[in-house]
N, CA, C and O atoms as a DFTB+ gen file, in Angstrom:
248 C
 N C O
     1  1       0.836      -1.173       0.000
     2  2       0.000       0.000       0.000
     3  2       0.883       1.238       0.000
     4  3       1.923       1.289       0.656
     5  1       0.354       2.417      -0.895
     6  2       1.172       3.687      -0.948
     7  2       2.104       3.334      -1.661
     8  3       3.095       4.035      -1.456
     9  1       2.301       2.315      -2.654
    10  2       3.249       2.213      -4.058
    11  2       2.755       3.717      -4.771
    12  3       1.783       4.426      -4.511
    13  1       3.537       3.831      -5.488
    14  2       3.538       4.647      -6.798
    15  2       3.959       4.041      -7.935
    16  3       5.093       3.564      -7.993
    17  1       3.117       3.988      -8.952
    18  2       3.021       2.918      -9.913
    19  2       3.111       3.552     -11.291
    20  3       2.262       4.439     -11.368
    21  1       3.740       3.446     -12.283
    22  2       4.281       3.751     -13.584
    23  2       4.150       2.454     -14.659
    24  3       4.790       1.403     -14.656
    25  1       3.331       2.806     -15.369
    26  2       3.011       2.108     -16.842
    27  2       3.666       2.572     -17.938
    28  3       3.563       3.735     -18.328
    29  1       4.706       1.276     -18.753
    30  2       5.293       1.309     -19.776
    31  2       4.307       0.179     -20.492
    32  3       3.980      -0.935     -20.083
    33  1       3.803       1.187     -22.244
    34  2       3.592       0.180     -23.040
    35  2       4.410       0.319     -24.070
    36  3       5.033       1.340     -24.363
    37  1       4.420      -1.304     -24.950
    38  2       5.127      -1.566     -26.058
    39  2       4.068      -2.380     -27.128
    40  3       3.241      -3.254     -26.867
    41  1       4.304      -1.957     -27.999
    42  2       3.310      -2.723     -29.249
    43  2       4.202      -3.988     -29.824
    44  3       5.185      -3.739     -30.521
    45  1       3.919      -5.043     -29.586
    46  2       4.912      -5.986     -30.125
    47  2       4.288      -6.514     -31.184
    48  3       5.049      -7.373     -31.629
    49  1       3.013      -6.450     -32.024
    50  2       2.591      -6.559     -33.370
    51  2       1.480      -6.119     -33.761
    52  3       0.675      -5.482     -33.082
    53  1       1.354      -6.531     -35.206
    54  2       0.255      -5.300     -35.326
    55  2       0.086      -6.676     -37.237
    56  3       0.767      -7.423     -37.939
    57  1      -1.160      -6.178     -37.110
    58  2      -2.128      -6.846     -38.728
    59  2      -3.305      -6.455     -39.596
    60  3      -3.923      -5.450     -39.244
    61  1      -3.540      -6.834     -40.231
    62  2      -4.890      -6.446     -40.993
    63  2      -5.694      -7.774     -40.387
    64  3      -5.276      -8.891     -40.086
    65  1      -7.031      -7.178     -40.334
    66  2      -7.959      -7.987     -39.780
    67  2      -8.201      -8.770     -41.031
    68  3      -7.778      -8.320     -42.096
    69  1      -8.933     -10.057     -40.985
    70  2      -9.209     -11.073     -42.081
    71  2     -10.243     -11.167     -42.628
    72  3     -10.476     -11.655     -43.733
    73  1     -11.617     -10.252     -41.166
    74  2     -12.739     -10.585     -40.892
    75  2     -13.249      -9.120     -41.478
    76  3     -14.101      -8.995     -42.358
    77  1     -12.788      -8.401     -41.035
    78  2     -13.221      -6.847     -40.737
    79  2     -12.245      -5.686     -42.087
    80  3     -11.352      -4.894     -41.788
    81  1     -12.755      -5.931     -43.440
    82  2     -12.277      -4.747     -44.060
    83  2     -12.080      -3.310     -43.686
    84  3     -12.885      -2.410     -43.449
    85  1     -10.746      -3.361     -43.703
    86  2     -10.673      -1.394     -42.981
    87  2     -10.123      -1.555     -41.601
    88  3      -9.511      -0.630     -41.066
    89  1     -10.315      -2.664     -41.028
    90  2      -9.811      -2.394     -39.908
    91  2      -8.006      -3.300     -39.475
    92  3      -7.474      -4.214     -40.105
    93  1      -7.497      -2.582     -38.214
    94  2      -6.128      -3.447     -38.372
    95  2      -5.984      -4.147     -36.707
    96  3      -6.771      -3.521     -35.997
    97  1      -5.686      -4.580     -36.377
    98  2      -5.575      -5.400     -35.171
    99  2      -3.899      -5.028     -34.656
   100  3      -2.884      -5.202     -35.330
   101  1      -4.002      -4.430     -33.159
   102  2      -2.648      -4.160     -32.564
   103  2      -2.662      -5.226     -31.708
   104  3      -3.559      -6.066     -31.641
   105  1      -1.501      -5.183     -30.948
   106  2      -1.353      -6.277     -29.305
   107  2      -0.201      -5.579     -28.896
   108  3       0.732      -5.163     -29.583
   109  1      -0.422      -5.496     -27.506
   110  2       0.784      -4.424     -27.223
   111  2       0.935      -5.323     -25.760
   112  3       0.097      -6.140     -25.378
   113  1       2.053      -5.015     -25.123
   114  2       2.167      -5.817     -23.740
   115  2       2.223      -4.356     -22.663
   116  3       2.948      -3.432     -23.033
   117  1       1.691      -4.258     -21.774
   118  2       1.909      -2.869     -20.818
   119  2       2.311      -3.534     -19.206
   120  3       1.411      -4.173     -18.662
   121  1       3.209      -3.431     -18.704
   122  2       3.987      -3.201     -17.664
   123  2       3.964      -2.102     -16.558
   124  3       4.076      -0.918     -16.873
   125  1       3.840      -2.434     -15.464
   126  2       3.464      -1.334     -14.165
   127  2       5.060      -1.932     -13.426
   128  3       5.540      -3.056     -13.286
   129  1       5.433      -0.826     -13.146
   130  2       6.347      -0.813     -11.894
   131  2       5.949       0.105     -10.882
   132  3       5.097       0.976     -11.061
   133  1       6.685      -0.127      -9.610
   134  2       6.402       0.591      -8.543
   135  2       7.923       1.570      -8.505
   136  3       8.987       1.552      -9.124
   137  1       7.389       2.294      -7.536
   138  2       8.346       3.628      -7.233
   139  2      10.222       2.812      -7.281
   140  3      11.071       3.480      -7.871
   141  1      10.556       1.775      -6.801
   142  2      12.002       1.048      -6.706
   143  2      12.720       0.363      -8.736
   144  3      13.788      -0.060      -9.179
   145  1      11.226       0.672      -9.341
   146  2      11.835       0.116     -11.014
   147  2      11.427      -1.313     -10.453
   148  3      12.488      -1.870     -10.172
   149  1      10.362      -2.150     -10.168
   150  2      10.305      -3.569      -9.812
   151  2       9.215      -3.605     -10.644
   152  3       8.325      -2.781     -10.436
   153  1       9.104      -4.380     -11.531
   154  2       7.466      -4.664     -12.547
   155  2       6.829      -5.357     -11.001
   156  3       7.305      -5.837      -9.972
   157  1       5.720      -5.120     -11.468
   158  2       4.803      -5.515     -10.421
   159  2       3.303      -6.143     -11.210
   160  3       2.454      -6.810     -10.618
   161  1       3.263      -5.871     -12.188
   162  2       1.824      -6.195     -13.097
   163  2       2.032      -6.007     -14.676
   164  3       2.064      -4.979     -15.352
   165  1       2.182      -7.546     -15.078
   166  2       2.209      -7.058     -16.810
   167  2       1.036      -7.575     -17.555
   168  3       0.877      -8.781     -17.366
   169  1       0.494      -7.234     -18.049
   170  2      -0.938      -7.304     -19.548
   171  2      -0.171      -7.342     -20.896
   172  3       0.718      -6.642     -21.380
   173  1      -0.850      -8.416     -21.309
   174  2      -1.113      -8.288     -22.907
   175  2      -2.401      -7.842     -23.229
   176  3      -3.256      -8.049     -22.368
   177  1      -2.776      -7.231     -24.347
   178  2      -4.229      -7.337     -24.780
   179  2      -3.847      -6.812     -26.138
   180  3      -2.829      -6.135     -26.282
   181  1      -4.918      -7.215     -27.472
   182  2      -5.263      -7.131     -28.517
   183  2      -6.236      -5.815     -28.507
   184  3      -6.833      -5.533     -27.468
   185  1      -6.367      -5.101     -29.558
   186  2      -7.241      -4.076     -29.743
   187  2      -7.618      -3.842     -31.286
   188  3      -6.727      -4.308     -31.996
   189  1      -8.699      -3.243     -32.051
   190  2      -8.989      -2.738     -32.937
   191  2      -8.755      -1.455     -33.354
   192  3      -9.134      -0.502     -32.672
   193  1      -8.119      -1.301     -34.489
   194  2      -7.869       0.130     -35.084
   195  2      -8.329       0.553     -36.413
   196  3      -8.426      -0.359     -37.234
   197  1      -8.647       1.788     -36.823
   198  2      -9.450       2.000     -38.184
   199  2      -7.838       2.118     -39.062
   200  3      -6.806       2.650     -38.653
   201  1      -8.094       1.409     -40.395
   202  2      -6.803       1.148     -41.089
   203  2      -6.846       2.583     -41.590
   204  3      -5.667       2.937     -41.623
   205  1      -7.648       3.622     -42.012
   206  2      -8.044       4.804     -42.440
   207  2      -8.366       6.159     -41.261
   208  3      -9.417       6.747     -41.001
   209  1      -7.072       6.311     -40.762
   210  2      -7.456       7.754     -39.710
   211  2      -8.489       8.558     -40.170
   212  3      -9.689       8.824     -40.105
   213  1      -7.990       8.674     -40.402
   214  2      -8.703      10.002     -41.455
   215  2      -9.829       9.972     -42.043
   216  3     -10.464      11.002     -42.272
   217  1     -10.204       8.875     -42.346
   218  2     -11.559       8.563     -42.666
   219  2     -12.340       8.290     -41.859
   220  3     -13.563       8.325     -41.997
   221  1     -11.824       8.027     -41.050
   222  2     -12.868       7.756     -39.401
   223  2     -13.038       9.407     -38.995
   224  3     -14.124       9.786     -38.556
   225  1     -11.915      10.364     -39.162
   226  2     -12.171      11.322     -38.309
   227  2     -13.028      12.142     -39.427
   228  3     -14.125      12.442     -38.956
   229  1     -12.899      12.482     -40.437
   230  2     -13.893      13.012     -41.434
   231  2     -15.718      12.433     -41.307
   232  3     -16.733      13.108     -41.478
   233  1     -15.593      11.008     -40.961
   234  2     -16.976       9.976     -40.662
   235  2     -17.476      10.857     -39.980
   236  3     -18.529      11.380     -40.345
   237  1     -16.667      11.337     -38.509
   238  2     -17.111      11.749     -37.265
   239  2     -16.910      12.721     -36.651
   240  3     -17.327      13.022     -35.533
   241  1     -16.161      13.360     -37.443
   242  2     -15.962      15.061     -37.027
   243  2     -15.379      15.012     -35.727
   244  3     -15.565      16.025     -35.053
   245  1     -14.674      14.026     -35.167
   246  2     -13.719      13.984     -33.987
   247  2     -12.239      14.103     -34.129
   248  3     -11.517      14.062     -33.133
């Protein structure tokens, strides 16, 4: 209790989806250390991305 905790992420690959035209598939691994540099909690997870920035943000005016 009363750690101070710091998240490093890294993208270790990245694809075109097979299923989903337009879109691309990342996986990144993210890492928490505490205040001493000791990892303390690491994640993988997969995510979805629009293969077209720009066309998403023109879609949506965001």
């Amino acid at each position: 209790m009363g750690d101070t905790l710091y998240a490093e992420t890294e993208i270790t690959g990245h694809r075109l989806s097979q299923s989903r035209p337009g879109t691309g598939i990342v996986t990144c691994r993210t890492t928490g250390h505490n205040q001493d540099g000791n990892a303390v909690v690491t994640s993988t997870r997969s995510f979805f991305v629009p293969v077209d920035a720009d066309a998403v943000r023109d879609h949506t005016s965001y």
